[in-house]
MARBA-371934 format. One record per atom (N, C-alpha, C): z, x, y; residue in one letter. Coordinates in steps of 0.001 Angstrom, whole numbers, plus 500000, padded with zeros to 6 digits. Layout:
<recs>
ZXYA
...
</recs>
This chain:
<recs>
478727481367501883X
479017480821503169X
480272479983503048X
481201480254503820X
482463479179504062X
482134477668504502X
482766476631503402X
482882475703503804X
484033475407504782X
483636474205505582X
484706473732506386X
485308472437506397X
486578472057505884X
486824470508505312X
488052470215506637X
488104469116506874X
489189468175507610X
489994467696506340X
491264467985506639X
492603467792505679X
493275466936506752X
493754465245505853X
494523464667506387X
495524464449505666X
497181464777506006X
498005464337504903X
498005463210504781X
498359462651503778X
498687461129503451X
499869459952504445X
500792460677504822X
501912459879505238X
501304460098506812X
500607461576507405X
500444461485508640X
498802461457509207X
498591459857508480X
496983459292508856X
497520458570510367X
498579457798510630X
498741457562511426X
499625457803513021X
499532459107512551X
500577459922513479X
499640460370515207X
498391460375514800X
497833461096515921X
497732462137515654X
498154463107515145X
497961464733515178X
496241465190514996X
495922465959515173X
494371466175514956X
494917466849513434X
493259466422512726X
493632467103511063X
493393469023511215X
494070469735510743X
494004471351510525X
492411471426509517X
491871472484509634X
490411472786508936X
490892474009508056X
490290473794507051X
490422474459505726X
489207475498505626X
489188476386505220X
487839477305505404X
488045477472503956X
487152477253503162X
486940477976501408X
485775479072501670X
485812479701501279X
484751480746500198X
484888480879498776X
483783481149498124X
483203481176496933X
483532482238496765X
484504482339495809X
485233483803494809X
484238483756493276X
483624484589492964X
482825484627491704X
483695485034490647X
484949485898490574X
485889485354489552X
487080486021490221X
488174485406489502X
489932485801489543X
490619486385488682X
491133487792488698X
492067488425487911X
493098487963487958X
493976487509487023X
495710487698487198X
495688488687486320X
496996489129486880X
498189490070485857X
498998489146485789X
499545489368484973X
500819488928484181X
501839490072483750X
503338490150484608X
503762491105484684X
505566490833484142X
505976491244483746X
507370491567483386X
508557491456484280X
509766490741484009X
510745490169485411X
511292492522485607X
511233493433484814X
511411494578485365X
510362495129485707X
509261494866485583X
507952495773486465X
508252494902487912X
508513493477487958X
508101492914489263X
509611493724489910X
510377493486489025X
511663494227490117X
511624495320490470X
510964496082489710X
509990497628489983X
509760498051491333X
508951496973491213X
508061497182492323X
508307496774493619X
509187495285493614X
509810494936494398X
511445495940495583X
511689496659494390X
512243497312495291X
511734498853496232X
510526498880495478X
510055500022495701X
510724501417494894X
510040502494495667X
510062503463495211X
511372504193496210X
511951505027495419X
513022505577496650X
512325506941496768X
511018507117496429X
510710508300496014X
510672508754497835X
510392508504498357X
509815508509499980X
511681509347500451X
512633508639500170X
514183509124500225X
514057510490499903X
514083510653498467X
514177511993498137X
513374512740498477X
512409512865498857X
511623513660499149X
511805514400501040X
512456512954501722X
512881513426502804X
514159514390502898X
515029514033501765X
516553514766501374X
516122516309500999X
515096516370500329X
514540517980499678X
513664518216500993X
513352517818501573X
512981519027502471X
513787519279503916X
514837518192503944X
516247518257504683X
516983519598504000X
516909519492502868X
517834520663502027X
516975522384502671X
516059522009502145X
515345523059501647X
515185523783503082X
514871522967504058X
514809523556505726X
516082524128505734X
517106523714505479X
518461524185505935X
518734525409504921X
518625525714503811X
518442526599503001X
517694527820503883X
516848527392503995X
515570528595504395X
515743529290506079X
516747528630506489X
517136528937507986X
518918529609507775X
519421529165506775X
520535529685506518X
520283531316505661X
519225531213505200X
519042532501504828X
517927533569505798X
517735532830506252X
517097534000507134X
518005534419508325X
518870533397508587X
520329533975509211X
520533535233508505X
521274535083507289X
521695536068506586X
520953537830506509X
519366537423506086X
518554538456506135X
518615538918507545X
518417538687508584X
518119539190509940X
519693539422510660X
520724539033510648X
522013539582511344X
522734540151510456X
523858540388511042X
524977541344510107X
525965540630510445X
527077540161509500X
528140539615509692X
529091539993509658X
529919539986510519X
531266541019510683X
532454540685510044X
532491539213509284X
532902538707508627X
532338538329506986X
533739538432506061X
533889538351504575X
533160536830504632X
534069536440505172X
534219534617505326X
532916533799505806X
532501534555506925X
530915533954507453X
530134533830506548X
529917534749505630X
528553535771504527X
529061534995504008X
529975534307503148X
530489533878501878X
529705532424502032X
530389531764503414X
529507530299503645X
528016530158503969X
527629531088504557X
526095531268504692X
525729531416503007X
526141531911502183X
525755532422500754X
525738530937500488X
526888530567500450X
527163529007499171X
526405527960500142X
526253527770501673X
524830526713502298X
523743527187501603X
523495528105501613X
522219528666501233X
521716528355499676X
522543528574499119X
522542528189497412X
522722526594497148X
523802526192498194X
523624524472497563X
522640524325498428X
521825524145499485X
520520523724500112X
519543523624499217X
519375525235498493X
517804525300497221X
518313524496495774X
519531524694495751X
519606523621494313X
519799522229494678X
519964521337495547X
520023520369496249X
518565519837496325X
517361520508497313X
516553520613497682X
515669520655496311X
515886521617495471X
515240521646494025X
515321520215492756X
516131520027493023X
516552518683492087X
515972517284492875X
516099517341494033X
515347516207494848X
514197516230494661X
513757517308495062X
511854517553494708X
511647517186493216X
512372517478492431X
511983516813491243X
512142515370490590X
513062514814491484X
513262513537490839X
512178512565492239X
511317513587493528X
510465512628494009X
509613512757493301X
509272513911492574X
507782514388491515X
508024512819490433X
509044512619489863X
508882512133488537X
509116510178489034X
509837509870489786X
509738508853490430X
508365508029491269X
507592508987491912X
506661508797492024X
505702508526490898X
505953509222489697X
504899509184488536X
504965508002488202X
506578507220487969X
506953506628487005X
506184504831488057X
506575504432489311X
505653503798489842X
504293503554489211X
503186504753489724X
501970504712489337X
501653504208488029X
502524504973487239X
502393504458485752X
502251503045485613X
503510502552486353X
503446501093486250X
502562500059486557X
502229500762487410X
500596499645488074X
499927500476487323X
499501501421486616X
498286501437485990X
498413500725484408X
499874500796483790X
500110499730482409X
499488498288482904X
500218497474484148X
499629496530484182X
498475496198484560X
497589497498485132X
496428496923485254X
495331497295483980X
495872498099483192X
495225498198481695X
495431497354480577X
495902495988481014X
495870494758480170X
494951493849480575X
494630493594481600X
493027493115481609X
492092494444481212X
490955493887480672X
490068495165480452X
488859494769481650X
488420496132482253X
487531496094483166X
486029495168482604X
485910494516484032X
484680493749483471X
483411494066484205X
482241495012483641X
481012495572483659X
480339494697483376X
479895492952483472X
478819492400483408X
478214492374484220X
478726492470485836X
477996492562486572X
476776493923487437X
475746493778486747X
475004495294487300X
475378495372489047X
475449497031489126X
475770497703490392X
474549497252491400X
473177497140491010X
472424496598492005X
472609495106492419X
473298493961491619X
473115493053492148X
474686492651493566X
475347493825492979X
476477494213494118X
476120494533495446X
475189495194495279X
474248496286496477X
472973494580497178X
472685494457496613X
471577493122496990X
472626491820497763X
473999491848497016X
474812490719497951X
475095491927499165X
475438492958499326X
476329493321500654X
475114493365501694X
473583493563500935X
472741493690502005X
472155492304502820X
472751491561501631X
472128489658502192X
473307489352503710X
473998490037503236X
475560489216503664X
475444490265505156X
474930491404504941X
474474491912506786X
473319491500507484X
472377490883506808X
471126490251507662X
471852489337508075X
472825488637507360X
473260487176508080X
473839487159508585X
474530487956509264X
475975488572510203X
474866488314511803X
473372488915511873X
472670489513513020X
473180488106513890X
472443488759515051X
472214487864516054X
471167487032516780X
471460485687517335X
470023485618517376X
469300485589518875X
468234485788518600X
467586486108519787X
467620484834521263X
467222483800520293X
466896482747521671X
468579482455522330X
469831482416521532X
471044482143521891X
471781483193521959X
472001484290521978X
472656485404521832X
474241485255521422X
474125484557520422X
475095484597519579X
475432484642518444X
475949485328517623X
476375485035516261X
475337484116514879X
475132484765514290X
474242483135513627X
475535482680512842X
475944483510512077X
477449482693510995X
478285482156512044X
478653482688513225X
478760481699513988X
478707480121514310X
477489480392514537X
476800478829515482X
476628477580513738X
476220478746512422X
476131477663511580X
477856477311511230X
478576477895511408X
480026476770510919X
480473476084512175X
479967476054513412X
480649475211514500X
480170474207513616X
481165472874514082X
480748471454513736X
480415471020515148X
479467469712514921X
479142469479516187X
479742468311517225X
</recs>
């Protein structure tokens, strides 16, 4: 259950302001990671993988429409066929090299959050039923109640 505390700063006891309310809950434990100034910059800038992947299938559409130009008309021109040929060829090698550097960019991310999260080691002390016994406590106490039709977690943190 959340506690509820009145916080007064020190310098503004005499200001008048009403004090702000603090809500705590009870965390049963805290992971940190502890991470590296290049994983955090990692991550911080993100992935451009989302870029390339939009560029390869920018390519690859234009490829695949430039050649089905080609397959389905006849060109009465040396010169037309020649540029439809070389769009068509830089689109799939364009398109091909993007798709691969979103394949391996993407990997290289994941990797990273899974190194740092394989330096804490997972902690199994707690049995799966007593997980299952808090989520079922924590929905009886959510109900409502009959004589007030309101909230019970509600009505117990109003102050009075």
């Amino acid at each position: 259950m959340a506690k509820e505390k009145s916080v007064i700063m020190a310098n503004d006891q005499h200001s008048g302001e009403k004090p702000f309310r603090v809500r705590c809950g009870k965390v049963d434990s805290l992971t940190l990671y502890e991470i590296t100034d290049h994983e955090l910059e990692t991550l911080a800038n993100g992935s451009p993988s989302s870029i390339h992947l939009n560029f390869a299938i920018f390519f690859i559409s234009l490829a695949t429409s430039f050649l089905t130009a080609l397959l389905t008309t006849s060109t009465p021109s040396i010169r037309t066929f020649a540029v439809f040929v070389v769009i068509t060829a830089i689109g799939f090698s364009a398109g091909t090299v993007l798709l691969g550097l979103w394949h391996f960019s993407q990997k290289s991310t994941k990797s990273i959050i899974r190194q740092i999260r394989d330096r804490v080691p997972a902690d199994h002390s707690e049995p799966q039923a007593h997980a299952v016994a808090i989520q079922s406590h924590a929905l009886q106490s959510v109900g409502t109640s009959v004589s007030s039709g309101e909230p019970q977690s509600l009505r117990q943190t109003q102050s009075p």
